[in-house]
C-alpha positions as CSV (number, residue, x, y, z in Angstrom):
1,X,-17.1,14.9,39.1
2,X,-13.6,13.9,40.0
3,X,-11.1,12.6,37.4
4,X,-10.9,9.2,39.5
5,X,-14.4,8.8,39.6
6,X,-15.1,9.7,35.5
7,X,-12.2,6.6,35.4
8,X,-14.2,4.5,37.4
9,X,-17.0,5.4,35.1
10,X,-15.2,4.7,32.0
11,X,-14.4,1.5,33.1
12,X,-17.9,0.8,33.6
13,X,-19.1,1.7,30.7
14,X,-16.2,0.3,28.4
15,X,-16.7,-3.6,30.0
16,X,-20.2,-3.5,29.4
17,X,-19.6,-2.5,26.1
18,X,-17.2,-5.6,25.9
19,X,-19.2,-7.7,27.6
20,X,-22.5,-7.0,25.2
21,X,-20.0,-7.7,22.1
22,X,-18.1,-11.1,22.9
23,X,-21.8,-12.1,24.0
24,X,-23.2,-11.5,20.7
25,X,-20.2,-13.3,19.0
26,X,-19.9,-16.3,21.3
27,X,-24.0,-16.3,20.9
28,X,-23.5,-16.5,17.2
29,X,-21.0,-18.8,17.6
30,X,-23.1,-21.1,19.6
31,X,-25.9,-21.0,17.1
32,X,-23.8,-22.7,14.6
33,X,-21.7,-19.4,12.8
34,X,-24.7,-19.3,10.1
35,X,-23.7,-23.1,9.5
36,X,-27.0,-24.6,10.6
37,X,-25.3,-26.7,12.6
38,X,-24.3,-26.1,16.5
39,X,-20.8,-25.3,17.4
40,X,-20.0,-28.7,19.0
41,X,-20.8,-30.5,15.8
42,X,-17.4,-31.5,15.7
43,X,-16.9,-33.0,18.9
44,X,-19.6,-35.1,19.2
45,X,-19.3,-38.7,18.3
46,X,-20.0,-40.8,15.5
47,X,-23.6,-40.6,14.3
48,X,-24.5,-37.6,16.4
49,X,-22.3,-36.2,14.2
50,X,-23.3,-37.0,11.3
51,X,-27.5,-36.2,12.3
52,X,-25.8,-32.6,13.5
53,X,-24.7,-32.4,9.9
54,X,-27.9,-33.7,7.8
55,X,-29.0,-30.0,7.9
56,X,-26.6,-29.5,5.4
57,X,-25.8,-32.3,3.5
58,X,-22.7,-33.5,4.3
59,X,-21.2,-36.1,6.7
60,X,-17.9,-36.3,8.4
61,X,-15.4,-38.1,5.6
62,X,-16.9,-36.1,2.9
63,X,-16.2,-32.3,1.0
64,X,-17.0,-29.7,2.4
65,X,-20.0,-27.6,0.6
66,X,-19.0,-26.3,-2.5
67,X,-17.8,-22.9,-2.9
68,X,-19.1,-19.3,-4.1
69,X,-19.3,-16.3,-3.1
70,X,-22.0,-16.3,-0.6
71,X,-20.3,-19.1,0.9
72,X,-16.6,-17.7,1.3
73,X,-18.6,-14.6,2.8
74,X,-20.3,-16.5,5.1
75,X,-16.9,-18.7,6.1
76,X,-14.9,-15.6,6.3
77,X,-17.5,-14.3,8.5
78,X,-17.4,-17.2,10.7
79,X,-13.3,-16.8,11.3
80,X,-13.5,-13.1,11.6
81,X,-16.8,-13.8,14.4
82,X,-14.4,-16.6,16.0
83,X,-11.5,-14.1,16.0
84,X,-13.6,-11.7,17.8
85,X,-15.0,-14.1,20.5
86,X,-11.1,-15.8,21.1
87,X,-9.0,-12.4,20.7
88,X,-11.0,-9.3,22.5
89,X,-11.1,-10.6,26.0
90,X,-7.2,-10.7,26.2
91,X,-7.4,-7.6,24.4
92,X,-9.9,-5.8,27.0
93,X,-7.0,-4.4,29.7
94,X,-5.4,-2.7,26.8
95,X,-8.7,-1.2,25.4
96,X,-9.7,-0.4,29.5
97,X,-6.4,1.6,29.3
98,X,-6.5,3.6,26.1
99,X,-9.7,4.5,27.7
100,X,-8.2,5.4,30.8
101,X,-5.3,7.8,29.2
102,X,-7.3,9.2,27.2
103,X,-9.6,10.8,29.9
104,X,-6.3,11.9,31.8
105,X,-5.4,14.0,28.6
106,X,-8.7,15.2,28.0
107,X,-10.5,15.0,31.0
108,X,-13.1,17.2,29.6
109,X,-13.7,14.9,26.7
110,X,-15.7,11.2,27.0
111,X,-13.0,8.6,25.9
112,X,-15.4,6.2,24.0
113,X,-14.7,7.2,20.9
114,X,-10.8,6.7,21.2
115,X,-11.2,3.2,22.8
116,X,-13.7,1.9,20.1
117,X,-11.6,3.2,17.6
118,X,-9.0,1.5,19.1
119,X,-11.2,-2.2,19.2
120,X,-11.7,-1.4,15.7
121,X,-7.9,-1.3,14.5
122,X,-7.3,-4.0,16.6
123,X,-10.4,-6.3,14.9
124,X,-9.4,-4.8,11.4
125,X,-6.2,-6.5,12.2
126,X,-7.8,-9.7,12.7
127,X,-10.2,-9.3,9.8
128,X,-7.2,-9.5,7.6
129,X,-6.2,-12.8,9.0
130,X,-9.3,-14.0,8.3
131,X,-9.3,-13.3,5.1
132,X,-6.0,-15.3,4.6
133,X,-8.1,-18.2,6.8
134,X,-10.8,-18.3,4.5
135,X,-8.2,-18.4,1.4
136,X,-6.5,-21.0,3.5
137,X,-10.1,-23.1,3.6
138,X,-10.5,-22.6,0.7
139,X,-7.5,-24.0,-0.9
140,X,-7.6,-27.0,1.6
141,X,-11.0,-27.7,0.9
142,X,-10.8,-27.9,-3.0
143,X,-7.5,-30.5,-2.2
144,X,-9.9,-32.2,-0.8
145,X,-8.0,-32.4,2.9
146,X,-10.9,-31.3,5.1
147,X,-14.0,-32.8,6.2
148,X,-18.2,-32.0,6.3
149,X,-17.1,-30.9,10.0
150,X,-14.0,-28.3,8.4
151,X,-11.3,-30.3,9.8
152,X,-8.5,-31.8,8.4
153,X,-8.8,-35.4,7.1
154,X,-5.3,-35.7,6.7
155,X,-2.4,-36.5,9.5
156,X,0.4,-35.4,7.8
157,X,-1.3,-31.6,7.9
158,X,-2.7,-32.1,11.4
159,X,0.5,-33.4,12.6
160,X,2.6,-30.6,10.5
161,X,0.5,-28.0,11.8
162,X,1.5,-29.1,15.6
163,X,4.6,-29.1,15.0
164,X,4.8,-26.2,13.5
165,X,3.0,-24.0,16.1
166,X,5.1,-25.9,18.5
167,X,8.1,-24.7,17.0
168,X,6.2,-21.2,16.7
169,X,6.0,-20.9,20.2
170,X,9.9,-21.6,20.8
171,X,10.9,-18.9,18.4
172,X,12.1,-15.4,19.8
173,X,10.0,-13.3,17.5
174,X,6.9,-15.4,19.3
175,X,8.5,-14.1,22.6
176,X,9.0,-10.4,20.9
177,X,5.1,-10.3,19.7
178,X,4.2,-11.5,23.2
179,X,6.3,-9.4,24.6
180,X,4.7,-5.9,23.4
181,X,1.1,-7.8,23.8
182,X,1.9,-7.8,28.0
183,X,3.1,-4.3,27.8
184,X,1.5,-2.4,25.0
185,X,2.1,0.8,26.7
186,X,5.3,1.4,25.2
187,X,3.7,0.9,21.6
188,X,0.7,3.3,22.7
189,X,3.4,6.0,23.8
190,X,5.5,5.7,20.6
191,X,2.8,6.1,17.9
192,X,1.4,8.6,20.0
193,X,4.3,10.6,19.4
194,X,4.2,10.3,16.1
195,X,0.3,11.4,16.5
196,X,-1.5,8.0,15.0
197,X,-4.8,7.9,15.5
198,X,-6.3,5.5,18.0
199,X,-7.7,3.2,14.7
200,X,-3.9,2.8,13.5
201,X,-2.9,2.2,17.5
202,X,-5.4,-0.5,17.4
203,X,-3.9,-2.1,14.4
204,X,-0.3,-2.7,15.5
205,X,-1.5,-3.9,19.1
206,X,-3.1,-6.1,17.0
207,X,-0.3,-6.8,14.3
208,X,1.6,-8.0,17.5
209,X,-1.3,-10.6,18.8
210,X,-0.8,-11.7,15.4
211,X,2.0,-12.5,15.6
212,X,1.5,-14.2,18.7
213,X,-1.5,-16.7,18.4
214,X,-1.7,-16.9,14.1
215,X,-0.5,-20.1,14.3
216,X,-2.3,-21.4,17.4
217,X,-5.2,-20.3,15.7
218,X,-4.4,-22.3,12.0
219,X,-4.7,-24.8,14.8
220,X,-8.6,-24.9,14.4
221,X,-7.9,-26.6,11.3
222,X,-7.1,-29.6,13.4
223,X,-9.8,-29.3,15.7
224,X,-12.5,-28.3,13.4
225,X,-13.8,-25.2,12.7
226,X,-17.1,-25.9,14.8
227,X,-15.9,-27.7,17.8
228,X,-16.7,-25.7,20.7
229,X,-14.3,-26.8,23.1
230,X,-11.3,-26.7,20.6
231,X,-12.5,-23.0,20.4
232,X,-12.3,-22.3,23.9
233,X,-9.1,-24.1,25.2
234,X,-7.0,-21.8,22.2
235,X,-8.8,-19.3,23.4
236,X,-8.1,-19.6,27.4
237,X,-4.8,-20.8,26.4
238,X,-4.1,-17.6,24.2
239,X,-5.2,-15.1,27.2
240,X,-3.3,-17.3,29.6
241,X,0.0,-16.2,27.9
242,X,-0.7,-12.9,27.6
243,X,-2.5,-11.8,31.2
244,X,-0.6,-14.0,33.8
245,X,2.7,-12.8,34.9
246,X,5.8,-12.3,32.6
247,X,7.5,-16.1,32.3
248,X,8.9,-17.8,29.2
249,X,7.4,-21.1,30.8
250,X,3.6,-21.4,29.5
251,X,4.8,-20.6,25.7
252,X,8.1,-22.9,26.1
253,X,5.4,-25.8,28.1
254,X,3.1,-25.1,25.2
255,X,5.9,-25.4,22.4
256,X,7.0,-29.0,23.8
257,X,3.3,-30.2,24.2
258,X,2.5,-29.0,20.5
259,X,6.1,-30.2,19.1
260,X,5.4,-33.7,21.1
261,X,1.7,-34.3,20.1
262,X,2.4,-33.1,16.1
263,X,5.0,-36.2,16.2
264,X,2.9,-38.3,17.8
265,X,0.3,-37.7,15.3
266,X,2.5,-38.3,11.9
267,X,3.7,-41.6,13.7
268,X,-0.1,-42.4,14.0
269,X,-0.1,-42.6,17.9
270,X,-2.3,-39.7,19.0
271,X,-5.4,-38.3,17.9
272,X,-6.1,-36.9,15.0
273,X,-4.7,-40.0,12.8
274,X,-5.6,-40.8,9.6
């Protein structure tokens, strides 16, 4: 078989991988995280709201469930599920490629292993911001500033976290991160050189999406945790900057939207106010 067709093969092979994966996490995700609850819970309205929450015992307005281990495994298994469903579709063309480069080195040899090592590192990477996420909950939670629905209750921290991943978004180190996230293959050529294994390569691709989206993602604080559609506009907003063309205009756009609608909030004129 020729080397173009074993690419076209790879590629094959490597998005139905994907594909099976971000279906079994936005599956999970649908079914409620392990919550017992479904993933729109927190966009529904009123009462549906609070009958979507009855299987566990709270209602919107009121703590959260009170924590121990089982729980913070089960909440940090809910980010790290999220993280996976929002992250590794803007994430597939650099997987599709490590693929691809490593069957032009070693034509004789499958590239599977390399590219799933290479998802791994780049999920380890989010796994450790999930941990902080859950620590984050977890904190908020016992101040008593998020809801039943995992939202916060307060403006001040819905309008403070606007603003500041408006102001995210404006910074140059944002633009720097995003920067290496459009075109990874200078990172992938460097630690190659210094012969890092496709695991590590995985983990700084992923240190720089970090980088890119942590704070759009503390944005689910705001949104709540199980509201569906909160979960899909970061998420199609968060591939949008990295896959369309090089322009500083969707990150600055999204800056002034986030930096308008966090003052709006603390001056009580836009959704979510106290």
């Amino acid at each position: 078989m020729s080397l173009e067709a074993l690419l076209r093969r790879d590629r094959r092979v490597s998005l139905a991988a994907l594909g099976v994966v971000l279906a079994l996490a936005w599956g999970w995700l649908l079914a409620g995280a392990g919550m017992d609850m479904p993933a729109d819970a927190a966009a529904m309205p009123g009462m549906a709201a609070m009958e979507a929450m009855e299987g566990m015992g709270d209602m919107p307005g009121m703590a959260a469930p009170a924590w121990s281990w089982r729980y913070a495994l089960l909440m940090f298994a809910m980010w790290w599920g999220m993280m996976l469903a929002m992250m590794l579709p803007s994430a597939a063309p650099v997987i599709l490629l490590v693929a691809a480069l490593n069957r032009r080195v070693r034509p004789q040899r499958p590239p599977y292993g390399a590219a799933a090592g290479f998802a791994a590192g780049y999920l380890l990477a989010w796994g450790a911001f999930s941990v902080l996420a859950t620590a984050a909950q977890w904190w908020l939670g016992t101040q008593g500033l998020l809801d039943g629905l995992l939202r916060s209750e307060l403006a001040a921290l819905s309008g403070g976290l606007l603003l500041a991943a408006g102001a995210w978004q404006l910074a140059p180190a944002k633009r720097a991160c995003l920067r290496h996230c459009r075109s990874p293959l200078d990172l992938l050529t460097r630690q190659r050189q210094r012969r890092r294994g496709s695991v590590w390569l995985g983990m700084a691709h992923g240190g720089y999406c970090l980088g890119c989206c942590w704070l759009l993602m503390a944005l689910l604080f705001v949104g709540g945790l199980m509201n569906l559609y909160w979960i899909v506009g970061l998420s199609l907003y968060a591939m949008a900057e990295k896959l369309l063309p090089a322009s500083p205009w969707l990150e600055r756009l999204g800056g002034v939207v986030l930096l308008s609608w966090g003052g709006a909030v603390l001056a009580g004129w836009a959704w979510p106010a106290a």
